[in-house]
C-alpha positions in Angstrom: -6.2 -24.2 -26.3 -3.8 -23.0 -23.9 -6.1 -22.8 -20.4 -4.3 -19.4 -19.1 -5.2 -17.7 -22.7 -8.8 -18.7 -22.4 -8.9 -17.2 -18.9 -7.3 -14.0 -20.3 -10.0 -14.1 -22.6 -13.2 -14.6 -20.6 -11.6 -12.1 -17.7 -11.3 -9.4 -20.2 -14.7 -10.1 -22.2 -16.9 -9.9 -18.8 -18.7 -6.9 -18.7 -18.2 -6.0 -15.0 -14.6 -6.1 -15.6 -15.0 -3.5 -18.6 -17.5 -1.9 -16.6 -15.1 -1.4 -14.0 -12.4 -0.3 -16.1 -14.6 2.4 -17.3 -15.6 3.5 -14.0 -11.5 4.0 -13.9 -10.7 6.2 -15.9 -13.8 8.2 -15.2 -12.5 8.6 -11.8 -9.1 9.8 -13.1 -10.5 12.0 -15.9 -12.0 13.9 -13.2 -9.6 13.9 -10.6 -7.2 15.3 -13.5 -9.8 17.7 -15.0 -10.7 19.0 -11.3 -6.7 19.5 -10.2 -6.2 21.0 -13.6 -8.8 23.8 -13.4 -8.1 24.7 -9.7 -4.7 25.0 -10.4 -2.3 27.9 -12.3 1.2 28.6 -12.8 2.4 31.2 -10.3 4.3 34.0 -11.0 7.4 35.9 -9.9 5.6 38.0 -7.5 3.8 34.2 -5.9 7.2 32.5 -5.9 9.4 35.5 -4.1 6.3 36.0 -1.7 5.8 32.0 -1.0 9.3 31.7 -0.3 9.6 34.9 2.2 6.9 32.6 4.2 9.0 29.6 4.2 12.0 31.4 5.7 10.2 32.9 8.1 7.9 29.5 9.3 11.9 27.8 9.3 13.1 30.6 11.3 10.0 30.2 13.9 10.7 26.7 13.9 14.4 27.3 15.0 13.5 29.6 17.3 11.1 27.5 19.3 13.8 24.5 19.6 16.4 26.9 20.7 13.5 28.2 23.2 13.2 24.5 24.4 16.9 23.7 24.8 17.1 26.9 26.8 14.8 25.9 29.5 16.2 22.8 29.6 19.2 23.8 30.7 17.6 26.8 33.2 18.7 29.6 30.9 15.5 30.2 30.4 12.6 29.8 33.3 9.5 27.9 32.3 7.2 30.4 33.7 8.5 33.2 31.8 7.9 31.0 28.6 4.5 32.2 27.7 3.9 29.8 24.3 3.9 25.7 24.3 6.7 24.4 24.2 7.1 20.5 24.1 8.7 18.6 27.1 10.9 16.7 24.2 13.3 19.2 22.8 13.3 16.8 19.5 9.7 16.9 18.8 10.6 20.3 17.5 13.9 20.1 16.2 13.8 20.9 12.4 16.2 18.2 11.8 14.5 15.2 13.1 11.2 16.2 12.0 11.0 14.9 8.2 9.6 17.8 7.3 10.6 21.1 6.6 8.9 24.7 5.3 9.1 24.9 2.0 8.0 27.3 -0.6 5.4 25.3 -2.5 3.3 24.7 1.1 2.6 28.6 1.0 1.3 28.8 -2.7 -2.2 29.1 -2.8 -4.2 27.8 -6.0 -1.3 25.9 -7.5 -0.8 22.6 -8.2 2.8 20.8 -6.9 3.3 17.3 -7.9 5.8 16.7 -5.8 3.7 17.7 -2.6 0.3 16.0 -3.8 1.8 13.1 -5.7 1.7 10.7 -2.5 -2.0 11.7 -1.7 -2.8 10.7 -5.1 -1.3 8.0 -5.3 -3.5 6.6 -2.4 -6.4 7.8 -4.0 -5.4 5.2 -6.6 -4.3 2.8 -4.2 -7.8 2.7 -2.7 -9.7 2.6 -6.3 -7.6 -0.5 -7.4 -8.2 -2.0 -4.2 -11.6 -2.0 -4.5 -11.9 -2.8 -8.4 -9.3 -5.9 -7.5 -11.6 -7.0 -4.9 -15.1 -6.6 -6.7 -13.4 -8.2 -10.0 -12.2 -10.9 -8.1 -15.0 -12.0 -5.8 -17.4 -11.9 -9.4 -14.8 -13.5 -11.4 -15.0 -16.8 -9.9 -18.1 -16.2 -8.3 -20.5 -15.8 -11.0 -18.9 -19.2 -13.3 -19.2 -21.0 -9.6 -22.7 -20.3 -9.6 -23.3 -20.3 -13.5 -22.0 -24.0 -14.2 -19.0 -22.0 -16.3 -16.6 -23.8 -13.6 -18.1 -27.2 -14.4 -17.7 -26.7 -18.1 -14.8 -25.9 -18.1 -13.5 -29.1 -15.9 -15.2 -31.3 -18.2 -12.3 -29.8 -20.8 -9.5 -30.0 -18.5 -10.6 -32.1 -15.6 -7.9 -30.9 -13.1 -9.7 -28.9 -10.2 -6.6 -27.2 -8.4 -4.9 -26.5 -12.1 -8.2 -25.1 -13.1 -9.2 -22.9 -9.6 -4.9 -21.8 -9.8 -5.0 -20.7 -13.1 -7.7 -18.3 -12.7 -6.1 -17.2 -9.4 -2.7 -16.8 -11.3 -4.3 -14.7 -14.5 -6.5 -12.7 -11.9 -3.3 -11.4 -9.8 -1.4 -11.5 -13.2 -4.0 -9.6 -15.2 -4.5 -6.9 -11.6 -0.4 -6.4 -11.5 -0.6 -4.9 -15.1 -3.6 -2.8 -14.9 -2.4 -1.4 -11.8 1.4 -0.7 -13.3 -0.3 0.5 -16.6 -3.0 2.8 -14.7 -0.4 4.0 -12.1 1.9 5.0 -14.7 -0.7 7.1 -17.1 -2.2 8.8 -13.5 1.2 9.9 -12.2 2.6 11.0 -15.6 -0.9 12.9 -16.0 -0.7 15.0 -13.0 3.5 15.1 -14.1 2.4 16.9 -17.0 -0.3 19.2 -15.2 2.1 20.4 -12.7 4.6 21.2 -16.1 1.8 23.2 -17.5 -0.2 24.3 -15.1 1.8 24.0 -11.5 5.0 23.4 -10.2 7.0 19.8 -10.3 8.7 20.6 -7.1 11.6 18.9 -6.2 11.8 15.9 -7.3 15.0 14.1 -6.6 16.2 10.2 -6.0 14.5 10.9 -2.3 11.5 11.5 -3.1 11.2 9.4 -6.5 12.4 6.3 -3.7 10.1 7.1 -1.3 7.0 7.1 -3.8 8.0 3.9 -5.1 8.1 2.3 -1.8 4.7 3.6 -1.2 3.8 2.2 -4.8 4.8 -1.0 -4.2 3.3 -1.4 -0.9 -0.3 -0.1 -2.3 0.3 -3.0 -5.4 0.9 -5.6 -2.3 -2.9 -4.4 -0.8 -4.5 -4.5 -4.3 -3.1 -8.0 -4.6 -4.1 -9.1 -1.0 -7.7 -7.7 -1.4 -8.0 -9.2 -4.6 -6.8 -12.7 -3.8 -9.1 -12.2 -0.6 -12.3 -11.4 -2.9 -11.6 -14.2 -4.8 -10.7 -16.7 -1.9 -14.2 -16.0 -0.2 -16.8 -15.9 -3.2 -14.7 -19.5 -3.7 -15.3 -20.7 -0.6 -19.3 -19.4 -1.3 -19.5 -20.3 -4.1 -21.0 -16.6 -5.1 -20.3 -13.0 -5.8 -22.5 -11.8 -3.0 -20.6 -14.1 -0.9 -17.5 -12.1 -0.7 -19.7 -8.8 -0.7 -21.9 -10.2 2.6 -18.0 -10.9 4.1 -16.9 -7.9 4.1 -20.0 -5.9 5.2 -20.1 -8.2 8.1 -16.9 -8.1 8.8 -17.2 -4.1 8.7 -20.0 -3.8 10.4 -19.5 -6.6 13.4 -16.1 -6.1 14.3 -14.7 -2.9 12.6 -18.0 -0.3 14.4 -19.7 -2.9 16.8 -16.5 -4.3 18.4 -14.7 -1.4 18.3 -17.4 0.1 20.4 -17.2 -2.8 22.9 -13.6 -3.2 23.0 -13.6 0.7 23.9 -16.4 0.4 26.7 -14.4 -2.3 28.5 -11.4 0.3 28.4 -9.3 -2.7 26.2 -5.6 -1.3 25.7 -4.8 -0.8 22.0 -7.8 -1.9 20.6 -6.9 -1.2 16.9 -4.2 -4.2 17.0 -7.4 -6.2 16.9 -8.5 -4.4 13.7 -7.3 -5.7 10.0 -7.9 -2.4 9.0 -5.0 -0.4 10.8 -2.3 -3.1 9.9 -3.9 -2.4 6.0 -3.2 1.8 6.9 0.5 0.6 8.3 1.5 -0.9 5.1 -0.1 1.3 2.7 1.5 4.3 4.6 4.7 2.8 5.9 3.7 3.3 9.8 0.6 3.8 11.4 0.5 5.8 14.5 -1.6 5.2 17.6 -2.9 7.2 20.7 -4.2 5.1 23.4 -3.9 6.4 26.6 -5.2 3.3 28.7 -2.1 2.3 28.3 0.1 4.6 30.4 0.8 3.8 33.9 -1.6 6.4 35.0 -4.1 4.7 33.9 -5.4 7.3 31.0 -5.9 10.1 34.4 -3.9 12.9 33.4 -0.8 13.7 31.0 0.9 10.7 29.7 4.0 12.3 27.8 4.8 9.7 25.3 3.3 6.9 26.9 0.4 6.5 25.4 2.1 6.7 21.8 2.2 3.5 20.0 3.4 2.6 16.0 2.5 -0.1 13.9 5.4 -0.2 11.2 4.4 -2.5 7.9 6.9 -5.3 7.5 4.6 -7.3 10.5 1.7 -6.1 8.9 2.7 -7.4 5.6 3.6 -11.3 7.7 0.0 -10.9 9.2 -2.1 -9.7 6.5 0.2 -12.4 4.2 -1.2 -14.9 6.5 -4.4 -14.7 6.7 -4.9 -14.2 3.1 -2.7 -17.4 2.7 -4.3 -19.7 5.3 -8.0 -18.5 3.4 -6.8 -19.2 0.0 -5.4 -22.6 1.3 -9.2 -23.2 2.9 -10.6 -22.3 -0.1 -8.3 -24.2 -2.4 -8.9 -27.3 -0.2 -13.0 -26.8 0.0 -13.1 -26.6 -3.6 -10.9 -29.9 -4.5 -13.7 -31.7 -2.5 -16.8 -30.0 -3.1 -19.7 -30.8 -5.4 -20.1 -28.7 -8.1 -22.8 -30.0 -9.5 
C-alpha cells in the first residue's frame, strides 16, 4: 500500500482533525451570517451623500498639506497656524499616503468587500494557523505516544521516510484546505457584498495586493504547522507542543517583555517571534520605541523613534528556526527509542 495514501487516510479519519474542520466552517458560517445581517444595499440617496463626504475629507486633506508647505516656506507663520500640522510636509501629502477618502469609508451599515476583504482574510489567516498547529502537534503526537508510529515501522522500517512522509502529507494536506477554505470564504463574502453591499473597486491593485497577503498568511499556517509538529516530535506528545507554546507565551512574550522594558532595552520586540510573525502576515510591522532617539526617550523624537520590520527577513528568520527544529527533531527521532 502506497505509505503517503495511508497517511492521507488516517489524517483525514482522526476525529480531531474532523473536529476541527467542523469548528471551521462554524466559524465562517457565522462570520458570513453576522456580516450578512448587519449589512444592506445602500441607496441613491447613501451613495450621493457618502460620496459628498469623501470630497470634502480629500479636499481637507489637500488643504492641510498646502497649509504645511506654506509654513515651510514662511508664507504662512507657525503661530498663526492654530490646528496640528506635522513637521513632515509628506506625512500629509495625499499622494504618498496609500490611502485616500473614498466613498465606501462613509457608508454606514454596508458591507464593502473590497474595504473588509483584507481584515477577513486575517481572520482566516489566524484560524488556519491555529487548526495547522493543533492538527499537527496531535497528528504525530498522539501515534508517538500510542505505539501507532512503531506499527507502522515494523511495515516500512525506514524511520526518516516514515517521520517525512507524514511531515510531507501534513503540509500537503494544510496547503489544500487552506486554498480550498480561502477560496469558499472570500467568494462568500464576494457574493454578500453583490447582494447585500458593495464590491468596491476591485481592480488588478487590489486583487495583487490580497494575494500577496494570501500567500504570506499560507507561509505562517505552514510554519506553525510544521512547528506543532516538530515539537510534539521532539516530545514525543500532543501536550508537548501545547506546554511549548504556553511557555513560550507566557515566559518570554509577557514576563520578558516586562523585563526587557524595566531595563529600558531599545527595540525590545526584535526579540519577540511574535512581531516578525505580524511583519510577514501584514507585509511591515511598525514600531515606536522612543529609547532609541538620541534624547534618550526625554521629549519629542520626530521620527526617531520610528522603526519597521519589513517581511522578507522575517520570512529568513522565522524559515530558520522552524528549519533548524525540524532538523533537531528529525535527528532525535532517527535515534530515539520508541519502544
Amino acid at each position: 500500500m502506497n505509505l503517503v495514501r495511508a497517511e492521507l487516510e488516517r489524517l483525514g479519519a482522526r476525529r480531531f482533525v474532523q473536529l476541527m474542520l467542523v469548528l471551521l466552517v462554524l466559524a465562517f458560517g457565522v462570520t458570513a451570517a453576522t456580516t450578512l445581517a448587519g449589512s444592506h444595499r445602500p441607496t441613491d440617496q447613501e451613495i450621493s451623500a457618502a460620496e459628498l463626504q469623501a470630497a470634502a475629507a480629500r479636499s481637507e486633506l489637500h488643504r492641510v498639506h498646502q497649509l504645511c508647505l506654506d509654513q515651510r516656506r514662511g508664507v504662512v507663520l507657525p503661530d498663526d497656524v492654530r490646528e496640528y500640522v506635522p513637521n513632515d510636509c509628506d506625512e500629509a501629502d495625499p499622494a504618498l499616503m496609500g490611502w485616500v477618502p473614498v466613498a465606501a469609508d462613509f457608508l454606514v451599515g454596508v458591507f464593502v468587500f473590497a474595504e473588509e476583504a483584507e481584515a477577513l482574510l486575517y481572520f482566516l489567516v489566524a484560524f488556519l494557523a491555529l487548526f495547522g498547529f493543533l492538527v499537527g502537534a496531535s497528528y504525530i503526537g498522539a501515534d508517538l505516544n500510542s505505539g501507532g508510529v512503531v506499527n507502522l515501522l515494523l511495515w516500512r522500517p525506514r524511520r526518516m521516510t516514515v517521520l517525512g512522509t507524514k511531515l510531507g502529507t501534513l503540509l500537503g494536506g494544510t496547503a489544500l484546505l487552506s486554498v480550498l477554505a480561502s477560496a469558499a470564504y472570500l467568494g462568500t463574502f464576494w457574493l454578500i457584498a453583490q447582494v447585500a453591499g458593495r464590491p468596491g473597486p476591485l481592480d488588478g491593485e487590489f486583487w495583487g495586493l490580497l494575494g500577496a497577503a494570501w500567500g504570506r498568511g499560507l507561509l505562517l499556517v505552514l510554519l506553525l504547522t510544521t512547528v506543532g509538529f516538530a515539537v510534539a516530535t521532539l516530545g514525543r506528545h500532543t501536550s508537548a507542543a501545547l506546554g511549548a507554546v504556553a511557555g513560550y507565551l507566557v515566559v518570554w512574550e509577557l514576563g520578558a517583555r516586562l523585563v526587557l522594558e524595566m531595563l529600558d532595552v531599545v527595540k525590545p520586540e526584535r526579540l519577540m517571534l511574535s512581531s516578525y510573525a505580524a511583519a510577514l502576515l501584514n507585509g511591515r510591522a511598525g514600531f515606536w520605541d522612543t529609547r532609541s532617539c538620541p534624547s534618550g526617550g526625554s521629549g519629542f523624537c520626530a521620527g526617531d523613534g520610528a522603526w519597521t520590520l519589513t517581511w522578507q527577513p522575517s520570512l529568513l528568520l522565522l524559515l530558520g528556526l522552524t528549519g533548524a527544529l525540524t532538523a533537531v527533531a528529525f535527528a532525535t527521532f532517527r535515534r530515539r527509542d520508541l519502544m
